[in-house]
MIVEXSE-567826 format. One record per residue: residue in one letter; y, z, x of N, C-alpha, C in turn. Coordinates in steps of 0.2 Angstrom, whole numbers, plus 5000, padded with zeros to 4 digits. Example, Ala and Ser with C-alpha at 12.3 -4.5 7.8 and 13.67 -1.06 7.14 Angstrom:
BEGIN
+------+------+------+------+------+------+------+------+------+------+
! rest !  nyy !  nzz !  nxx ! cayy ! cazz ! caxx !  cyy !  czz !  cxx !
+------+------+------+------+------+------+------+------+------+------+
!    A ! 4972 ! 5039 ! 5066 ! 4978 ! 5039 ! 5062 ! 4984 ! 5039 ! 5066 !
!    S ! 4989 ! 5035 ! 5064 ! 4995 ! 5036 ! 5068 ! 5000 ! 5039 ! 5064 !
+------+------+------+------+------+------+------+------+------+------+
REM end
This chain:
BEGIN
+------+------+------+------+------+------+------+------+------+------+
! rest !  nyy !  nzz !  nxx ! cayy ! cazz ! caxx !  cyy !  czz !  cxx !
+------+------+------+------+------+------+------+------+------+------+
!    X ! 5269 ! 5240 ! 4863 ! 5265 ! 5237 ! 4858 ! 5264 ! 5230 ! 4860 !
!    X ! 5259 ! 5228 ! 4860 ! 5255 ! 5221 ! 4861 ! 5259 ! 5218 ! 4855 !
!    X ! 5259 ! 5211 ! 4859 ! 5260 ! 5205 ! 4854 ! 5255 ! 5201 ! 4850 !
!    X ! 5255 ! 5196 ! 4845 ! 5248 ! 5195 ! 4842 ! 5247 ! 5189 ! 4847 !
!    X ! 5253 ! 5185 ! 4851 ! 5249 ! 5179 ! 4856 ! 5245 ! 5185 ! 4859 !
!    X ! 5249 ! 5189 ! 4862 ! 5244 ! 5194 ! 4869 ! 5237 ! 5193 ! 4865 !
!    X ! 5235 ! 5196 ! 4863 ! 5230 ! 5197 ! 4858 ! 5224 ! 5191 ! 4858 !
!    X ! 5227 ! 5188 ! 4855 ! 5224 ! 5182 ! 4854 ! 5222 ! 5179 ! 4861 !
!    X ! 5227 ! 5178 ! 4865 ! 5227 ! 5175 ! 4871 ! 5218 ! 5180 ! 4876 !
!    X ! 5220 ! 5187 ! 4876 ! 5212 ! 5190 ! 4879 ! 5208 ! 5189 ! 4876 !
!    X ! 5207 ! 5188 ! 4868 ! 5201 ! 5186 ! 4866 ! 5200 ! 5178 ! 4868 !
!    X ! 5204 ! 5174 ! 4869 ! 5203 ! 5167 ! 4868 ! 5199 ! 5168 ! 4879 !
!    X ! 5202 ! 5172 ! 4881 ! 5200 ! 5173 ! 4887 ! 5192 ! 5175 ! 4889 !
!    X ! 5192 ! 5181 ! 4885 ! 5185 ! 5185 ! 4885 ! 5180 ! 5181 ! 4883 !
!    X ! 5181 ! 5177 ! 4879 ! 5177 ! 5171 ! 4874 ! 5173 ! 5166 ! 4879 !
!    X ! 5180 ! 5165 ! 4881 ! 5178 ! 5159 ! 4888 ! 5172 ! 5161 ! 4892 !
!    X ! 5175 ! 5166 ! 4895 ! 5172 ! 5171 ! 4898 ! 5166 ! 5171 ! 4898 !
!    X ! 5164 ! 5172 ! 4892 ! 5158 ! 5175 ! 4888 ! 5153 ! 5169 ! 4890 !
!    X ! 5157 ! 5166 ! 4886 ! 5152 ! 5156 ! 4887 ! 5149 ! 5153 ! 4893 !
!    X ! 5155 ! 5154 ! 4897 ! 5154 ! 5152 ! 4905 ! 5150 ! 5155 ! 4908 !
!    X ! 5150 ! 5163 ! 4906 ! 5143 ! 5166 ! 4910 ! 5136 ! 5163 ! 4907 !
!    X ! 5136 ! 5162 ! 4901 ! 5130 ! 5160 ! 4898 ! 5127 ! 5154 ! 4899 !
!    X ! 5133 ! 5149 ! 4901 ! 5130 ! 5142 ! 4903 ! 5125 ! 5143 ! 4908 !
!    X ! 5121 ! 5138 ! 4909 ! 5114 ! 5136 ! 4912 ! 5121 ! 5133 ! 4920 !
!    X ! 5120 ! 5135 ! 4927 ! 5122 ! 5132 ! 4932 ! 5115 ! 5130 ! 4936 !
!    X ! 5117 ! 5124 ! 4941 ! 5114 ! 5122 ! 4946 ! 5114 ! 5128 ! 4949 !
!    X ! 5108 ! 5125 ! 4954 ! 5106 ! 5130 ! 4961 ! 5100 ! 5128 ! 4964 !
!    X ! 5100 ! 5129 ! 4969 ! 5093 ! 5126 ! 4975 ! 5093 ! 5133 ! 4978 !
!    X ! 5086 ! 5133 ! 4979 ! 5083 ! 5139 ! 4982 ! 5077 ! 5137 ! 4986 !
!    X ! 5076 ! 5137 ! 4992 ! 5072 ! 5136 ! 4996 ! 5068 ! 5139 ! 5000 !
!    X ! 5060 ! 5141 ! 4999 ! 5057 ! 5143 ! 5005 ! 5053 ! 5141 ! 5009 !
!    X ! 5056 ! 5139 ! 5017 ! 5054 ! 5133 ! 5021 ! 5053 ! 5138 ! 5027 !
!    X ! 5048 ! 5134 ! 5033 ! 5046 ! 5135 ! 5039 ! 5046 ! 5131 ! 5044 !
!    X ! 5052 ! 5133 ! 5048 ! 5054 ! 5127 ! 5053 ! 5049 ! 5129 ! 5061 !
!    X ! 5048 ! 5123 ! 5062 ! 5042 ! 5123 ! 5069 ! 5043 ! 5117 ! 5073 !
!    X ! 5052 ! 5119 ! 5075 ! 5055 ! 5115 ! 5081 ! 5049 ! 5112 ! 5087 !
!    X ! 5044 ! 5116 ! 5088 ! 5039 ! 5114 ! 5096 ! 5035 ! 5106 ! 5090 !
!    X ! 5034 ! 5108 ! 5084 ! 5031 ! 5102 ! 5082 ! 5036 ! 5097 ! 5077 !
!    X ! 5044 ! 5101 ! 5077 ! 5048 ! 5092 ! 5074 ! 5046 ! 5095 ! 5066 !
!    X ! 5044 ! 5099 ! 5062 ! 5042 ! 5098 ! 5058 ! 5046 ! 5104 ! 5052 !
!    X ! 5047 ! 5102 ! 5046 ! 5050 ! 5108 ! 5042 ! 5047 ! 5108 ! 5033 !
!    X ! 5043 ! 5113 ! 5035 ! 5039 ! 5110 ! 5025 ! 5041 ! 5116 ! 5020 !
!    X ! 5039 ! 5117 ! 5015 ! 5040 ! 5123 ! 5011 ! 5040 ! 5120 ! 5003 !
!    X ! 5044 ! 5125 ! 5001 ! 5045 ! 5124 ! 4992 ! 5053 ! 5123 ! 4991 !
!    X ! 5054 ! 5119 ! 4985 ! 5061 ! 5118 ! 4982 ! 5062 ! 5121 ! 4974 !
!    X ! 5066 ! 5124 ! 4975 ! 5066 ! 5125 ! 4969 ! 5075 ! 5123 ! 4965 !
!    X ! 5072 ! 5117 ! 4961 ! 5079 ! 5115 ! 4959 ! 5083 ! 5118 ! 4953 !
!    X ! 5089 ! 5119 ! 4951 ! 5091 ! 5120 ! 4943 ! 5096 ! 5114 ! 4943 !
!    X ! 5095 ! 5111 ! 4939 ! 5096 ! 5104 ! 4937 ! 5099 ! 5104 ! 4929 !
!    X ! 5107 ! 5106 ! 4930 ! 5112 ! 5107 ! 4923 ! 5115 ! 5098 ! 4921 !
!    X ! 5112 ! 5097 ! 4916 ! 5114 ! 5091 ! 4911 ! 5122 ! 5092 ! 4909 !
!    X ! 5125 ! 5089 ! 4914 ! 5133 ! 5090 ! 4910 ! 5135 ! 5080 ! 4910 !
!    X ! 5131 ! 5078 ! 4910 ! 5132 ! 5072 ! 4907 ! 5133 ! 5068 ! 4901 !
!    X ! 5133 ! 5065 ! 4896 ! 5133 ! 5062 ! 4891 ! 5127 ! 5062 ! 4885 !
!    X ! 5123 ! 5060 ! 4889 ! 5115 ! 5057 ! 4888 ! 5110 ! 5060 ! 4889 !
!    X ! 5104 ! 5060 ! 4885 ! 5099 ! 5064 ! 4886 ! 5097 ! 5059 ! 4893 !
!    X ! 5090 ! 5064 ! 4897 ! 5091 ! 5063 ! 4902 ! 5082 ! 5063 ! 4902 !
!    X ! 5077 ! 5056 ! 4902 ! 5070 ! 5055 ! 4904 ! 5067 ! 5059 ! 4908 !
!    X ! 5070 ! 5057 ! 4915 ! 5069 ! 5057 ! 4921 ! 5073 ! 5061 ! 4927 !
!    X ! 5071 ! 5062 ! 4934 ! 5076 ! 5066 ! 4936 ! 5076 ! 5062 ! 4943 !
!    X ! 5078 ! 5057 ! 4948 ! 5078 ! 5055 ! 4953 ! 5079 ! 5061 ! 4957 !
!    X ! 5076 ! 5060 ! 4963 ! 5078 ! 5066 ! 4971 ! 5078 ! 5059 ! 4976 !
!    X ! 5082 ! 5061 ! 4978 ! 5081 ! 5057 ! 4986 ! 5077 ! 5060 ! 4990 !
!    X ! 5073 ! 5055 ! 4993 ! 5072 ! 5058 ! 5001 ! 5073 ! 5057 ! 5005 !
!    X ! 5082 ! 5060 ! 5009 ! 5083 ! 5057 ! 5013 ! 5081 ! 5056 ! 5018 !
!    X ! 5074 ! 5061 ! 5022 ! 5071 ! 5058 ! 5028 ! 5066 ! 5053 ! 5030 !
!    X ! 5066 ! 5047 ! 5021 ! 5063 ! 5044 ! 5024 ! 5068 ! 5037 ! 5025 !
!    X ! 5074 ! 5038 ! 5023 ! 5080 ! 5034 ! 5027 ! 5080 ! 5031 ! 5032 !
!    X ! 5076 ! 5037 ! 5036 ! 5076 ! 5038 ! 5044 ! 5068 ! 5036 ! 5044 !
!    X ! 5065 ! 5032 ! 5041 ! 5058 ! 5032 ! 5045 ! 5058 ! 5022 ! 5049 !
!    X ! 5062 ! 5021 ! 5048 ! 5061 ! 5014 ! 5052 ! 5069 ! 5014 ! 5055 !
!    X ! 5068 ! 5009 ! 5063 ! 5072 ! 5007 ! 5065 ! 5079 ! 5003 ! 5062 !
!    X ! 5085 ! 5006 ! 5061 ! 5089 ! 5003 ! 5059 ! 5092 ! 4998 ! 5061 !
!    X ! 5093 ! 4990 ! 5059 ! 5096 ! 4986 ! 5061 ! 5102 ! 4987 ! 5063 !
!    X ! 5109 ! 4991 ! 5063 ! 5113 ! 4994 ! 5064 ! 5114 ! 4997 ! 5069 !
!    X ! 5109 ! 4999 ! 5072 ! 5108 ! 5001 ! 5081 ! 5110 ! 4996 ! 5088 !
!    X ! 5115 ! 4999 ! 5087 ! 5114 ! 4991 ! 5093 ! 5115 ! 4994 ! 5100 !
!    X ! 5115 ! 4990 ! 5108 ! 5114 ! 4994 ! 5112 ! 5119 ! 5001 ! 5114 !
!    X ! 5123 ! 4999 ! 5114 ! 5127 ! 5007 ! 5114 ! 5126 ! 5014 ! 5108 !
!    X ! 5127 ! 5013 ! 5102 ! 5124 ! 5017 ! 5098 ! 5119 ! 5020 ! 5096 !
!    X ! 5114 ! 5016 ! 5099 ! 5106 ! 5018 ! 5101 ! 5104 ! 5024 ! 5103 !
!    X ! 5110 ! 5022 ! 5110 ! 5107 ! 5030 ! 5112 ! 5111 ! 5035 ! 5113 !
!    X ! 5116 ! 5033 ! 5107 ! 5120 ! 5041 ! 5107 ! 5116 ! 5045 ! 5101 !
!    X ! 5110 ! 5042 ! 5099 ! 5108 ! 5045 ! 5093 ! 5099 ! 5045 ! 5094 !
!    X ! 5098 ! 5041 ! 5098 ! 5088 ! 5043 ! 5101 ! 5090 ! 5044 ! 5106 !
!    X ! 5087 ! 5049 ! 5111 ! 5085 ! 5050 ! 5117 ! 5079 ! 5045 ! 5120 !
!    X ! 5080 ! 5041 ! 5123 ! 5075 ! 5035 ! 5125 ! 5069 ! 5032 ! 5121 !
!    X ! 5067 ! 5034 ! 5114 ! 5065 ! 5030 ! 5111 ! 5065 ! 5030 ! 5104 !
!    X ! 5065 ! 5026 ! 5099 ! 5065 ! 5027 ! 5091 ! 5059 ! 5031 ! 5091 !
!    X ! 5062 ! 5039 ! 5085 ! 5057 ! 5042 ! 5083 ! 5059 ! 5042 ! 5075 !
!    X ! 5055 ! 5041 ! 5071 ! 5055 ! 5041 ! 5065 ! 5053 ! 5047 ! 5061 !
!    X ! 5058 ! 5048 ! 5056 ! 5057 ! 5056 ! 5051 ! 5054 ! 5052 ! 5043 !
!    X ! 5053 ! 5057 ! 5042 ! 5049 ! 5058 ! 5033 ! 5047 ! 5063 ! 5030 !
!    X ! 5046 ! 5059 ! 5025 ! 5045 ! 5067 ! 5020 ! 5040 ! 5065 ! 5016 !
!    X ! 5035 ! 5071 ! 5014 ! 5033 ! 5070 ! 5008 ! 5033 ! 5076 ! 5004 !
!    X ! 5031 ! 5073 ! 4995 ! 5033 ! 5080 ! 4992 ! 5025 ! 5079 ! 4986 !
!    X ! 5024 ! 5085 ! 4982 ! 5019 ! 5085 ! 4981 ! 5019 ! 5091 ! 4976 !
!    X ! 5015 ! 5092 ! 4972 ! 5015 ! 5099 ! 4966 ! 5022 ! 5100 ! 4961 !
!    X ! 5023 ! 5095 ! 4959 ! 5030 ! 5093 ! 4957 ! 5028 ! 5098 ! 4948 !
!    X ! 5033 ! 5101 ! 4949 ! 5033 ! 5106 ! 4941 ! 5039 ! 5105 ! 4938 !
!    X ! 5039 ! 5103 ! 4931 ! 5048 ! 5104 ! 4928 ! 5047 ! 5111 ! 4923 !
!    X ! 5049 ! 5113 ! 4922 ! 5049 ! 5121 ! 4919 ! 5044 ! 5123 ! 4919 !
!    X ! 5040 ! 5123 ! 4924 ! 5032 ! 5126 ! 4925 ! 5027 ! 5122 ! 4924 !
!    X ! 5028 ! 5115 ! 4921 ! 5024 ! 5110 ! 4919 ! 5024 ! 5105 ! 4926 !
!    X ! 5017 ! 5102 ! 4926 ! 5015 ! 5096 ! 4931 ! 5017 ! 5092 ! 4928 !
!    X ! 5022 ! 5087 ! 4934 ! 5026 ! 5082 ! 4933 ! 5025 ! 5076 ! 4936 !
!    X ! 5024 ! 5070 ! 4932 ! 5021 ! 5065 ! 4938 ! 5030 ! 5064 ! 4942 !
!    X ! 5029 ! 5056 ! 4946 ! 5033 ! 5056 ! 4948 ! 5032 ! 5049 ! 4953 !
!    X ! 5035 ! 5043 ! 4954 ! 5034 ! 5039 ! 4958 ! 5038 ! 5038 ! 4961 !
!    X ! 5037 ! 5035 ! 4969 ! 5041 ! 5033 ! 4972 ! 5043 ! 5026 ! 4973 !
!    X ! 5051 ! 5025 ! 4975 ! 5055 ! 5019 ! 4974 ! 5060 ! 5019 ! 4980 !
!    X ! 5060 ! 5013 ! 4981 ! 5063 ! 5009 ! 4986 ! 5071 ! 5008 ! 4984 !
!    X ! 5075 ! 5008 ! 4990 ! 5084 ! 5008 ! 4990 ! 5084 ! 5003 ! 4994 !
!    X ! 5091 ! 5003 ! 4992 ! 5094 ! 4998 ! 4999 ! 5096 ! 5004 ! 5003 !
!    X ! 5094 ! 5010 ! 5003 ! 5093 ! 5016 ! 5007 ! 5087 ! 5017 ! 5012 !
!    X ! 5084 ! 5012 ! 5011 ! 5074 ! 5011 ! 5014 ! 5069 ! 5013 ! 5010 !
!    X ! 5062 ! 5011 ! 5012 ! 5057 ! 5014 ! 5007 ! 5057 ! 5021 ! 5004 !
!    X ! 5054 ! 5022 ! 4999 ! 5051 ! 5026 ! 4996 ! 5057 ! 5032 ! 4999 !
!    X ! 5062 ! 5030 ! 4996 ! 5068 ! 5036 ! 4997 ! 5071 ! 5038 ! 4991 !
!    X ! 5068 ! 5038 ! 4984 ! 5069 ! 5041 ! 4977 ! 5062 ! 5042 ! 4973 !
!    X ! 5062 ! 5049 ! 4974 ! 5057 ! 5051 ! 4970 ! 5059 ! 5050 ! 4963 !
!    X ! 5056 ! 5049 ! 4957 ! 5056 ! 5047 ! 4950 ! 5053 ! 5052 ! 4945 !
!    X ! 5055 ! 5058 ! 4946 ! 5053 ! 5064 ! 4942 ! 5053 ! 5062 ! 4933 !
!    X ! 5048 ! 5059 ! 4931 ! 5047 ! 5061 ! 4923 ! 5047 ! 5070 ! 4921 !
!    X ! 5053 ! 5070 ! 4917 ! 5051 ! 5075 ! 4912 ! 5048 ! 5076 ! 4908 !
!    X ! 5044 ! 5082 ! 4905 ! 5040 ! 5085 ! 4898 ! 5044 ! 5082 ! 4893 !
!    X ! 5050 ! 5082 ! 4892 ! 5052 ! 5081 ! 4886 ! 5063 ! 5079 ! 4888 !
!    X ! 5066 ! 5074 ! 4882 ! 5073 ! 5073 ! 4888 ! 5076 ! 5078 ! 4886 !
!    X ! 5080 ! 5080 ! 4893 ! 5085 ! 5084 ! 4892 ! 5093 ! 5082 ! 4890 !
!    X ! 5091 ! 5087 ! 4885 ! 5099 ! 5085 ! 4882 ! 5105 ! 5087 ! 4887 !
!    X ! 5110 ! 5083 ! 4885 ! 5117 ! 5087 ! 4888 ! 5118 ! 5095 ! 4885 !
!    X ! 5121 ! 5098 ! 4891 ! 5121 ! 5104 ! 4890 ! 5115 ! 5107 ! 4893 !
!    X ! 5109 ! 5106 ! 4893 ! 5105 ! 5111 ! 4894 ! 5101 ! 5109 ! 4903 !
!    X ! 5099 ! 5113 ! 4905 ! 5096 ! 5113 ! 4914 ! 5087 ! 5114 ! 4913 !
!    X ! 5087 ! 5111 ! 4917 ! 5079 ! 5111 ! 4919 ! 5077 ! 5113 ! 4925 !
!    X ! 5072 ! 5118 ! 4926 ! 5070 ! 5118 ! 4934 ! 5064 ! 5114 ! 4938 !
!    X ! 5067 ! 5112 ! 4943 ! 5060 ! 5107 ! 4946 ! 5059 ! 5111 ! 4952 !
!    X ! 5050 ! 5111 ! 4952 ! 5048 ! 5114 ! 4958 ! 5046 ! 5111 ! 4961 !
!    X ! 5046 ! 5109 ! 4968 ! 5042 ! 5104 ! 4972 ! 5041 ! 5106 ! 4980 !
!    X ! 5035 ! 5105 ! 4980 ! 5033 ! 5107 ! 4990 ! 5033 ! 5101 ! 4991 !
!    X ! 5036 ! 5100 ! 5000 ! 5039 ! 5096 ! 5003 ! 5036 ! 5098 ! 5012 !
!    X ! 5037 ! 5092 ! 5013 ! 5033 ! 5092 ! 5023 ! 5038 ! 5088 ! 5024 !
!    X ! 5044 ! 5089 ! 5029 ! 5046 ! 5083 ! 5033 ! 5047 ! 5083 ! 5039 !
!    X ! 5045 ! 5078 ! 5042 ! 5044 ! 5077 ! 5050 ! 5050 ! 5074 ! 5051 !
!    X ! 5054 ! 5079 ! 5059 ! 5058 ! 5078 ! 5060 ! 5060 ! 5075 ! 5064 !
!    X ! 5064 ! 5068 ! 5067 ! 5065 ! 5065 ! 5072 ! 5067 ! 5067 ! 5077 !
!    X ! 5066 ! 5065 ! 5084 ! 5071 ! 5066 ! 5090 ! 5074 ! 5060 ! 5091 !
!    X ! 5081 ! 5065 ! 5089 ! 5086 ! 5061 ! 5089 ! 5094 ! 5068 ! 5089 !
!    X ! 5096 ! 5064 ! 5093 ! 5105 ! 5067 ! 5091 ! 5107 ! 5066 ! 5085 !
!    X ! 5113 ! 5069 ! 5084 ! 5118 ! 5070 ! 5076 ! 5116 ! 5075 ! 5073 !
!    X ! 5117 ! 5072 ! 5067 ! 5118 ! 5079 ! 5063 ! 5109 ! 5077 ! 5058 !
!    X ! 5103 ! 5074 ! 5057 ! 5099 ! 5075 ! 5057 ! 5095 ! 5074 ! 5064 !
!    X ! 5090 ! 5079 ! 5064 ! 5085 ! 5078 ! 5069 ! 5083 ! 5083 ! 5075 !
!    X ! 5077 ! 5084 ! 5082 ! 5078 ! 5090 ! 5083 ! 5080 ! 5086 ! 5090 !
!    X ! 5081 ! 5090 ! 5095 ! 5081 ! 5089 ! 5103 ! 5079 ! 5094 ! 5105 !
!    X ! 5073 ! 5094 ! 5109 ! 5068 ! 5101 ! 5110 ! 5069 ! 5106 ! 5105 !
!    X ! 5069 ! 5112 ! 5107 ! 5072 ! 5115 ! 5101 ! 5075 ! 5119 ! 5096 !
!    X ! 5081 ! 5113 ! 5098 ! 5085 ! 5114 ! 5092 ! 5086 ! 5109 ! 5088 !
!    X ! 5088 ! 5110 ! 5084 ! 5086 ! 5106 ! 5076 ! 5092 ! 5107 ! 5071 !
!    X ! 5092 ! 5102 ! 5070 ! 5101 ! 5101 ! 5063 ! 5098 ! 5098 ! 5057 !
!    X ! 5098 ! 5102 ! 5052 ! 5096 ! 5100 ! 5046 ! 5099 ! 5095 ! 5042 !
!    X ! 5106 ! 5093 ! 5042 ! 5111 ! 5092 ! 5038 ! 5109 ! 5084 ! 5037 !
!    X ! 5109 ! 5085 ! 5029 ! 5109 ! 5075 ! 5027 ! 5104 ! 5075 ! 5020 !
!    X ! 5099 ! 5083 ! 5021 ! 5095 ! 5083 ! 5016 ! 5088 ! 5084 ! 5020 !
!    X ! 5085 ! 5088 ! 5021 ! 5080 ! 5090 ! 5026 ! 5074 ! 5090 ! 5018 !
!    X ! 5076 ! 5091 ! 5013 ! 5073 ! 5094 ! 5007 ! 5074 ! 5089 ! 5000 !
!    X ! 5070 ! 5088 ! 4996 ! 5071 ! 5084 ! 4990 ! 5077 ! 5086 ! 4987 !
!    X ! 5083 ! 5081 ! 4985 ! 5089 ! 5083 ! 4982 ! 5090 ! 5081 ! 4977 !
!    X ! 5091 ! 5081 ! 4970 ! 5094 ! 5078 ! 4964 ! 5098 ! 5073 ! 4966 !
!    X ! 5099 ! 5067 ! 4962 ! 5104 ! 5061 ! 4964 ! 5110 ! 5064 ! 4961 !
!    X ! 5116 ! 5063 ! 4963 ! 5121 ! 5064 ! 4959 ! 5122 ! 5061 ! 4952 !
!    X ! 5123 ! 5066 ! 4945 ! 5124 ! 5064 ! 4939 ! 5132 ! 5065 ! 4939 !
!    X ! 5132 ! 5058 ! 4933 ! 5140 ! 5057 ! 4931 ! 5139 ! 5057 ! 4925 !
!    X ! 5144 ! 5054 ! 4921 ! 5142 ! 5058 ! 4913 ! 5141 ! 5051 ! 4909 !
!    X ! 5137 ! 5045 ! 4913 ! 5133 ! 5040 ! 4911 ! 5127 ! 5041 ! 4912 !
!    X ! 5124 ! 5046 ! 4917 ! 5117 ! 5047 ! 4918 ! 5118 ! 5049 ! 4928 !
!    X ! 5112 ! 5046 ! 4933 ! 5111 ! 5047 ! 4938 ! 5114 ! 5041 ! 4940 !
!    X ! 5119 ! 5041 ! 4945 ! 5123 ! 5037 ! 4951 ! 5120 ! 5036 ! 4958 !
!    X ! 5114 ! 5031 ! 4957 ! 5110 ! 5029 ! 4963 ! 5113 ! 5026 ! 4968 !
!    X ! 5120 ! 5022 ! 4965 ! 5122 ! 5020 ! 4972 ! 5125 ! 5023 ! 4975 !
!    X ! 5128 ! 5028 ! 4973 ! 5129 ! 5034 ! 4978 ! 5126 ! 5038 ! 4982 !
!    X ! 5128 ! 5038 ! 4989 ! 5126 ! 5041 ! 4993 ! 5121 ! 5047 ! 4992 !
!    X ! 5115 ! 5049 ! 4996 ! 5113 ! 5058 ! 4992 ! 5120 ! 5061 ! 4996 !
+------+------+------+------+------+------+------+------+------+------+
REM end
């Protein structure tokens, strides 16, 4: 014979359960076309962007990591130069374009870091998203890839995506969007 905690306890369980599945989760979904002979990787993003912060939320920052990489950094110096270009600075970027938040045209401006130019897109949303609830952002994207070593850029080719080859949500905290955190 079952106890009433037992009892209690698999509904307080199954309940959880229940809710956890129904929450709205992040997720990125991407269909891209890479053309290592031209350095180049473009396609569609498809973001789900869950509000688990405090605050309704305007607007939805993305970085654009590769335009981090579109000018020569002053932090190159001669030894570390060229453990990371093969004989010249080649500069990456990105551009993004068709911006949807739940199926709606979203404008969207671009903004300057201590990251480099126009490396934060500024997605205005249709209406704010409350904590709690996810919005999906659709956006096509072109980025030109550098020749360069690491872990961005191709060398002939092959090609290493890591760092964010694709528009990426800024990290949210549960004050809103943490721009000075890294993408």
């Amino acid at each position: 014979m079952r106890s009433v905690a037992t009892i209690a306890l698999g509904l307080l369980l199954a309940s959880g359960a229940r809710a956890a599945a129904t929450a709205p989760e992040p997720g990125v979904d991407l269909d891209v076309t890479l053309d290592p002979g031209a350095a180049r990787v473009g396609g569609h993003a498809r973001l789900r962007v869950f509000n688990d912060g405090t605050v309704s939320l305007a607007e939805l920052p993305l970085w654009l990591y590769p335009n981090h990489l579109a000018t020569r950094s002053s932090a190159l110096g001669d030894v570390n130069y060229h453990w990371l270009y093969p004989g010249w600075f080649s500069p990456a970027g990105i551009e993004i374009r068709n911006v949807r938040a739940d199926g709606a045209a979203a404008s969207f401006e671009l903004e300057d870091t201590p990251s480099g130019a126009r490396t934060i897109a500024r997605v205005s949303l249709p209406a704010p998203l409350p904590p709690g609830q996810a919005i999906t952002i659709d956006v096509d994207f072109e980025t030109r890839l550098p020749r360069r070593f690491g872990a961005f850029g191709c060398d002939g080719l092959r090609c290493r995506l890591m760092g964010g080859f694709y528009p990426m949500p800024a990290r949210l905290g549960a004050a809103g969007f943490d721009l000075k955190a890294p993408p």
